[in-house]
N, C-alpha and C positions, 0 to 999 in steps of 0.2 A: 439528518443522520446519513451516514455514506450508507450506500448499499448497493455492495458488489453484483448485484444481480443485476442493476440497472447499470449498463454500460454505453449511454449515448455513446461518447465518442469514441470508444476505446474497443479493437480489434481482442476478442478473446484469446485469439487463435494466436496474438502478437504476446499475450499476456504466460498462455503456454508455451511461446517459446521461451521466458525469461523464467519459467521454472522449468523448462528442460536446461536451461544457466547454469539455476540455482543447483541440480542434481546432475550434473556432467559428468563428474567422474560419480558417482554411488547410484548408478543403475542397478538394480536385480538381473540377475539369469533366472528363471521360471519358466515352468512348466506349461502347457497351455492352462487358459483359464479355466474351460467346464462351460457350461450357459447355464447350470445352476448357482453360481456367481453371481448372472446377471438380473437374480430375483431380486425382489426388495422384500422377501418375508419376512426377511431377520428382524426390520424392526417393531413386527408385534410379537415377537419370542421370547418367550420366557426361561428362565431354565437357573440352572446353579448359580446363586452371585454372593457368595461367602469367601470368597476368593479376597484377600486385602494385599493390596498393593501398596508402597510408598510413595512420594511426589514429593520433589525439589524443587524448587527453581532453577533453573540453564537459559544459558546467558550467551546465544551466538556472535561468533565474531566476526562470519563473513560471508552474512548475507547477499549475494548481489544485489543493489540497486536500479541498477542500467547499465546495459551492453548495448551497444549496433543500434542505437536509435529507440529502443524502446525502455522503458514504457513508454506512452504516448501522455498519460497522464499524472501529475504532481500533486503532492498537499500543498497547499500554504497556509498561516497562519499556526497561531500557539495558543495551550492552552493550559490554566491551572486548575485543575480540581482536585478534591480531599482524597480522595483514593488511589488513585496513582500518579498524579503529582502533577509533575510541570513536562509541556511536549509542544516540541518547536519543529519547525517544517517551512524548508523554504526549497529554493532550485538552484540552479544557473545555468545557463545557455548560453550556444553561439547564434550570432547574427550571422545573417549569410544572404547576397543580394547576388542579381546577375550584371556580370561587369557591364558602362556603356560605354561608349565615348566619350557623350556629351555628358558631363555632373555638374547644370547647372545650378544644382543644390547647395554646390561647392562656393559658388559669386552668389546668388542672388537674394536679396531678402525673404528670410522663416519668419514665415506665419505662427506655426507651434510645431511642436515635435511630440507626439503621443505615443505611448506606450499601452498596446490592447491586448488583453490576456483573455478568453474565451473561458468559460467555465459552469460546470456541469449542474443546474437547477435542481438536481436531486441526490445531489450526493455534499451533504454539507454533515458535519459531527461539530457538535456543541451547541452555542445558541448563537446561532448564526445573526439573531436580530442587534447584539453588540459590534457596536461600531469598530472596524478596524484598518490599523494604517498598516500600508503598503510601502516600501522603500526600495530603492534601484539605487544599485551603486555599481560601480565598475570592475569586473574581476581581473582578477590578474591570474588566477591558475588555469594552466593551457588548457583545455579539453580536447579528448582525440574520439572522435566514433567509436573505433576499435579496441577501445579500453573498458575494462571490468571493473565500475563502479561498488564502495560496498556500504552498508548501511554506516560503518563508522568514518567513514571516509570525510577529509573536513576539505573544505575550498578557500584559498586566499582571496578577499575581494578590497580595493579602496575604502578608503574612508570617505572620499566624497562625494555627496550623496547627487545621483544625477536627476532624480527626479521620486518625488512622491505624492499618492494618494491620501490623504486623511476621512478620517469618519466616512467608512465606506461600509455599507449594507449594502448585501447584494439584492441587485433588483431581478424577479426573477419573468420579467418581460423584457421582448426585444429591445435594442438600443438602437434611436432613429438618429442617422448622421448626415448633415446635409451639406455640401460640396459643388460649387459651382449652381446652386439654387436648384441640384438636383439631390432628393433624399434618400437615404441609401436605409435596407433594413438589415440591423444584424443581430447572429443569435447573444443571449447575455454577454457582457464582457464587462470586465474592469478597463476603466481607460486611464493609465497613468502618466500624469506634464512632466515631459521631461524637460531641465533646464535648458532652453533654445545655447545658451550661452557657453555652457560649458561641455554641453554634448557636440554642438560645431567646434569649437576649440578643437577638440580633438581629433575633428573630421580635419578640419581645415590646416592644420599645424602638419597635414602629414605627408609622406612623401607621395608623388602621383602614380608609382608603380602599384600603392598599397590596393589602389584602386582599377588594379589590371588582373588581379588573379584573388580569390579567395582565399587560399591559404594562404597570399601575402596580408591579406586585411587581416584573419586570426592573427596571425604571428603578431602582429602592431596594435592591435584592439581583440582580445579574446573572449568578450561578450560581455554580461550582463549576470548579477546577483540577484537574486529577488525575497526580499525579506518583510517577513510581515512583523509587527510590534502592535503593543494595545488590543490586541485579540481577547477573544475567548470564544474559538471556533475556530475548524478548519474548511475548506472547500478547497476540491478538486479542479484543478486549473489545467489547460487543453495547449499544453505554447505550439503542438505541432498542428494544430488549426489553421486553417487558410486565414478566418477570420483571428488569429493572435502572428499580430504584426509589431514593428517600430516603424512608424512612417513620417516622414518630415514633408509636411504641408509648404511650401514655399512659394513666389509670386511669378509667373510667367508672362509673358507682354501684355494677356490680351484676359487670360484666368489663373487660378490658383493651381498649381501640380505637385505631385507627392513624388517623392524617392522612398521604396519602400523594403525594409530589412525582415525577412523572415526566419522563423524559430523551426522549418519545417521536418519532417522525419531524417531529412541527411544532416542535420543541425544538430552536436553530438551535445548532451547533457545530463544532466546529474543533479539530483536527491540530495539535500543535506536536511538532516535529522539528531534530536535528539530528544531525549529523556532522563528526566529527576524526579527520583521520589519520594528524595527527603524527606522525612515527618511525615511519609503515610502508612498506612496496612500494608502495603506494598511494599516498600522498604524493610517491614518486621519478613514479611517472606524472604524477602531475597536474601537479607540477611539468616534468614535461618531461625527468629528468635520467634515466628509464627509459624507452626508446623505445617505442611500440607497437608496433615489430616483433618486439618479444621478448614483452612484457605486456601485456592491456590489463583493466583494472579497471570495474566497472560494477555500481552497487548502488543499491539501495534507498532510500525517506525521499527526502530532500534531499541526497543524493550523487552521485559522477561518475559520468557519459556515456562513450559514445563517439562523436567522431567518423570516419566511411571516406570517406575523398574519391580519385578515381583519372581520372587526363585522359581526356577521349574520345580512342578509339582509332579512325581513321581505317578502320583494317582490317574494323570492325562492318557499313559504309555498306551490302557489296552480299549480306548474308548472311542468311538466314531464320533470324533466331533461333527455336530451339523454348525452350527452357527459362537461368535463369541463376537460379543456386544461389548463396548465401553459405554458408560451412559453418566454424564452429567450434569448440574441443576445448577441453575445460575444462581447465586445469592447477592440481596440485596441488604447491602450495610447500611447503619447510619447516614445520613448526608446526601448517601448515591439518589443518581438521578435519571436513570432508566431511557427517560424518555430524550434527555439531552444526551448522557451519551451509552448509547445503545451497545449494547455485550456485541461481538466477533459476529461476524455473518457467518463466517465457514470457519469450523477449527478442523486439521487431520495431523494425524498423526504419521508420524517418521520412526523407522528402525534408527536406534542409538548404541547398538550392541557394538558398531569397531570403532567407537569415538566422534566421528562425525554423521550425521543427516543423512539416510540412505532411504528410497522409496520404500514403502513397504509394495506387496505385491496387490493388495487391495486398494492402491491408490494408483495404480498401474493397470488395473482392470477399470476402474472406475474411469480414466484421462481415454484409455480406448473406446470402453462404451461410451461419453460422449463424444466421440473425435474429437480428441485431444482437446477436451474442456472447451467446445464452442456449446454444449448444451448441459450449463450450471445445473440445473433440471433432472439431467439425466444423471450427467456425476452425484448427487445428494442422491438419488433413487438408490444407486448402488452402493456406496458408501456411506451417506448421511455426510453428519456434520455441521449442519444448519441447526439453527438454534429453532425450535418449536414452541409455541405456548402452550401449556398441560394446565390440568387441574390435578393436583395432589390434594386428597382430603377438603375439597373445597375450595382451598386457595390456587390461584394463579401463579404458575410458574416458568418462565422456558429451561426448558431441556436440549440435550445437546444427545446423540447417541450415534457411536461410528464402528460401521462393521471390519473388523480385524480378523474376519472369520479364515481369508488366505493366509494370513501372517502367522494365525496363533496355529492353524495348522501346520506350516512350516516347522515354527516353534516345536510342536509334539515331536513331528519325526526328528528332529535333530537333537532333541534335548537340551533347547537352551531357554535359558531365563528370559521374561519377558524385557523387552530396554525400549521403551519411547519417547518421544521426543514431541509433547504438542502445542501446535502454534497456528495462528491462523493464517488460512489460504491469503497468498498476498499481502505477505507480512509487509514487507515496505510501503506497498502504497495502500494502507488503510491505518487511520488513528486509533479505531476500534480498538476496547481492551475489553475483558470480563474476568468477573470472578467466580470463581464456582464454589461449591462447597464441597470439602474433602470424604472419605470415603470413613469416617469416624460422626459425619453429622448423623443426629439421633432421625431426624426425620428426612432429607434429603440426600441421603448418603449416596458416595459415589459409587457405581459399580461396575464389574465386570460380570456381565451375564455370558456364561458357558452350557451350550443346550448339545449334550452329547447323547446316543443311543450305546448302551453296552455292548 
């Protein structure tokens, strides 16, 4: 199961810049915070939750993916299950090496030519023990650094396939490599053969300037696709890894030598993603013909939202709000499978009142008190969010519960109708999806808990 709390490779701090991206232009202006903001009491409070809200599915269309080199981390792999359908996730990257003079690569007899992708032992969603293939083919859509990737965004790549992996489980111990009879240790990786034949071909057919400047070699070869098939699982792949290389082993007078192409953070790249839901629960939501007062669906990649929208109530005007809670319970349908694929690690909520995705102000207090979400930890303290295991009545359940207590405040004084918008933290690069139960269930009903003083 991924879980965003465990971030080996991945710079938090890289991860909030790519949601200061995602809200560039829909910053709030606000007041200071208070430091009683920065309690976490709210969430044993109790108070008014007769309040009934509605719920839609919203369906964004322009998510950033990757800007300026980051994320650092990708899904791959696809996967079909009964509830929300069918989700594919692969990448593409530029190679990028330091020019030399000498390319003996160029003349001499290849050994092999691998393809090593690094990737994260603790962040896998599905059943990772299903064997899956790997495929590398040759892209043809340029990539620039400087370009704002979006979750629908599609890449042109060749049809012929330069190299692949089959029936691949990941192993989740080092991988020992050994090299001139000396053994190298490195952290897990997929190693993908590339075809010696047809990836030299293209080395070799090409003109010798391509190999004086970097962005002469882009311009002539613009890297590499990476698509998984026969899945049923995704794992978190690391391509800006020192250890996630293209290297060509070739023979030199006396030992074997490598020419080695890197995917590293100035390596510009991009997410490709999708989802179908055809024929599941999912699809009656988005369609509409499953109301969200019974279901409401919310996933990962390039998949559905939720909309909550609820009229201002007249009743708020002359009341000290202390605290206003969202709280919801995960539901487990027929089929589902919990433990293979685990509900959202963090859902928050976004103001939807001028049409697009705006922070709220409690999610802007919450990115401060942790400095700027380096301490997941702290952000959930002050906000929530994180899915909890409860007991309801006996049974086991997780809950979800996220303070809006700034926002609905805002809300009072200005007189406006509740409009949110909720999705989980790090929508692109997590599979994660869940279901909740709408705020019409008899026993897990959704609520909005309102704890005011007259």
């Amino acid at each position: 199961m991924i879980n965003r709390y465990n971030m080996k490779f991945q710079s938090i701090g890289v991860v909030s810049l790519i949601l200061a991206v995602f809200f560039l232009n829909s910053c709030n202006t606000f007041e200071d915070f208070g430091a009683d903001q920065l309690s976490n009491e709210w969430i044993n409070a109790k108070g008014i939750d007769t309040f009934n809200f509605s719920v839609i599915p919203f369906q964004q269309d322009s998510v950033v993916s990757a800007y300026s080199g980051i994320p650092s981390t990708f899904l791959l792999g696809n996967i079909s299950e009964p509830i929300l359908g069918k989700m594919e996730a692969g990448f593409c990257t530029q190679l990028r090496f330091v020019p030399e003079k000498e390319r003996l690569f160029l003349k001499n007899t290849i050994d092999s030519i691998v393809l090593s992708l690094r990737y994260d032992t603790s962040e896998f969603y599905g059943n990772y023990k299903t064997p899956m293939t790997v495929a590398v083919y040759p892209l043809t859509t340029q990539l620039s650094i400087g370009t704002r990737y979006y979750s629908k965004d599609k890449f042109q790549y060749g049809t012929t396939k330069l190299g692949s992996l089959d029936q691949f489980v990941p192993n989740l111990d080092s991988v020992k490599i050994t090299t001139n009879k000396i053994e190298y240790s490195f952290a897990p990786q997929m190693r993908i053969p590339i075809d010696t034949g047809l990836f030299m071909n293209i080395l070799r057919t090409a003109p010798d300037t391509v190999f004086t400047a970097i962005d002469s070699f882009l311009n002539y070869f613009p890297g590499l696709a990476i698509v998984a098939k026969q899945a049923n699982s995704m794992v978190s792949v690391f391509p800006a890894s020192s250890d996630s290389r293209l290297t060509i082993y070739y023979k030199g007078d006396t030992s074997q030598l490598q020419f080695t192409f890197t995917m590293s953070s100035s390596a510009a790249k991009a997410p490709f993603m999708s989802v179908d839901p055809v024929g599941t629960p999912c699809q009656d939501f988005i369609s509409k013909s499953l109301s969200g007062d019974s279901l409401i669906f919310i996933q990962g990649l390039n998949g559905t939202d939720a909309r909550i929208t609820m009229p201002y109530d007249s009743n708020w005007s002359n009341r000290l709000i202390n605290y206003a809670v969202l709280e919801f319970y995960v539901a487990k349908l027929p089929g589902d499978q919990l433990d293979i694929y685990a509900p959202c690690d963090i859902l928050f909520p976004q103001d939807l009142s001028s049409g697009k995705p705006v922070n709220t102000r409690d999610f802007e207090i919450a990115r401060n008190a942790s400095q700027d979400l380096l301490d997941l930890n702290r952000y959930t303290q002050v906000i929530g969010g994180d899915h909890v295991l409860v007991q309801v009545n006996g049974q086991d359940v997780y809950r979800y519960k996220m303070n809006i207590t700034a926002h609905f405040k805002q809300l009072q004084k200005t007189k406006k109708s509740l409009d949110l918008l909720l999705s989980p933290l790090f929508k692109t690069e997590s599979a994660n999806r869940v279901v909740l139960y709408g705020n019409k269930h008899s026993q897990y009903r959704a609520k909005l808990n309102v704890i005011y003083s007259e």
